[in-house]
N, C-alpha and C positions, 0 to 999 in steps of 0.2 A: 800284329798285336795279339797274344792272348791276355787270359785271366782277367782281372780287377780291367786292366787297362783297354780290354775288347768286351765286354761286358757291363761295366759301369752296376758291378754286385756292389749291395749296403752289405757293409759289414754286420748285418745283423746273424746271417747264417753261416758266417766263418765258412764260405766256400771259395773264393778268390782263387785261391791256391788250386782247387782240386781242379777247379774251370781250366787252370792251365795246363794240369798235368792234362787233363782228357785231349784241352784242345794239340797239344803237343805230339800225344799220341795217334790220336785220326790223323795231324797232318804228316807227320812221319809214315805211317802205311802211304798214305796218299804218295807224296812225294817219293818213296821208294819204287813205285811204280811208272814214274814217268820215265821217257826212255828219249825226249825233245822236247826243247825249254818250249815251244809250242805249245807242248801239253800243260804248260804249269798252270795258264789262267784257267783251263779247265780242274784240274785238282782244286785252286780255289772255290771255283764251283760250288764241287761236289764235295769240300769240305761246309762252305757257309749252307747249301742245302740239307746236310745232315746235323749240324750242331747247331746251326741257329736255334733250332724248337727247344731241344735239352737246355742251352744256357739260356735263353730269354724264361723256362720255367724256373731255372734255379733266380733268377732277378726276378721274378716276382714272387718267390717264396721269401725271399730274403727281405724282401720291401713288407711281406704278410708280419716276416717275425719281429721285424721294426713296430709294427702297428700291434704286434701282442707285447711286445715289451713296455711301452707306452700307455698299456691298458687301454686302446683305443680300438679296437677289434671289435665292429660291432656284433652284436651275442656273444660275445666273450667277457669283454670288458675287462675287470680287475679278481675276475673268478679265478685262480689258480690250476684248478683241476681242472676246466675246460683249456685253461692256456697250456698245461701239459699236457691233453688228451689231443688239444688241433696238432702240437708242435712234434708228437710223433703218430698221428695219419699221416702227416703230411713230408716228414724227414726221410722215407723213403725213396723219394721221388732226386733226391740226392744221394743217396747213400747207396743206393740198389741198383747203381747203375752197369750194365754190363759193357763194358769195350769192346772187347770182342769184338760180338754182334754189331756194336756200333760202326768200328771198323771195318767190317765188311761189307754191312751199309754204306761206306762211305766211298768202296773200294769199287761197288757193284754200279752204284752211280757215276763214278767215274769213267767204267769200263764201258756203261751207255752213252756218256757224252760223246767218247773218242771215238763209239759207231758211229753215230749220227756225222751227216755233213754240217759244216758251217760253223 
């Protein structure tokens, strides 16, 4: 499962989508690298060890933008210019995300698990 469906994002932050492309792309490196179906439950791994953090922040930014749309955000409330001042400190944390790096993260973890025994 990615996206909306491994994730369980409110539609408040219109990310769904992106969760899947990312998670799509880390497991695609991942899996280009196994070389024995042995290896796969470790890519699993060392995919949920690197993407869990990244998508569980996008669900709970996305549950934050629910609670500013709703004007229920405490110190926010129904103030406008604080709901557009929280909603881009905080859009970066989506939008600013590097693959890459991700994927080599995800790549380097893996290449640790297949040292290790067991």
């Amino acid at each position: 499962m990615i996206g909306d469906a491994a994730h369980a994002i409110t539609p408040f932050a219109g990310n769904g989508a992106s969760q899947a492309f990312e998670d799509v792309a880390t497991m695609l490196a991942l899996l280009k690298e196994v070389t024995n179906v042995s290896q796969i439950p470790k890519a699993f791994q060392a995919f949920d060890a690197i993407r869990r953090s990244r998508s569980q922040q996008v669900v709970k930014l996305s549950r934050m933008f629910g609670r500013l749309y709703a004007f229920m955000d405490e110190g926010v409330g129904d103030d406008l210019n604080k709901i557009r001042q929280k909603r881009g400190e905080t859009a970066a944390i989506m939008n600013d995300a590097d693959l890459q790096e991700q994927n080599e993260e995800a790549l380097s973890y893996f290449k640790g698990l297949l040292s290790t025994k067991g």
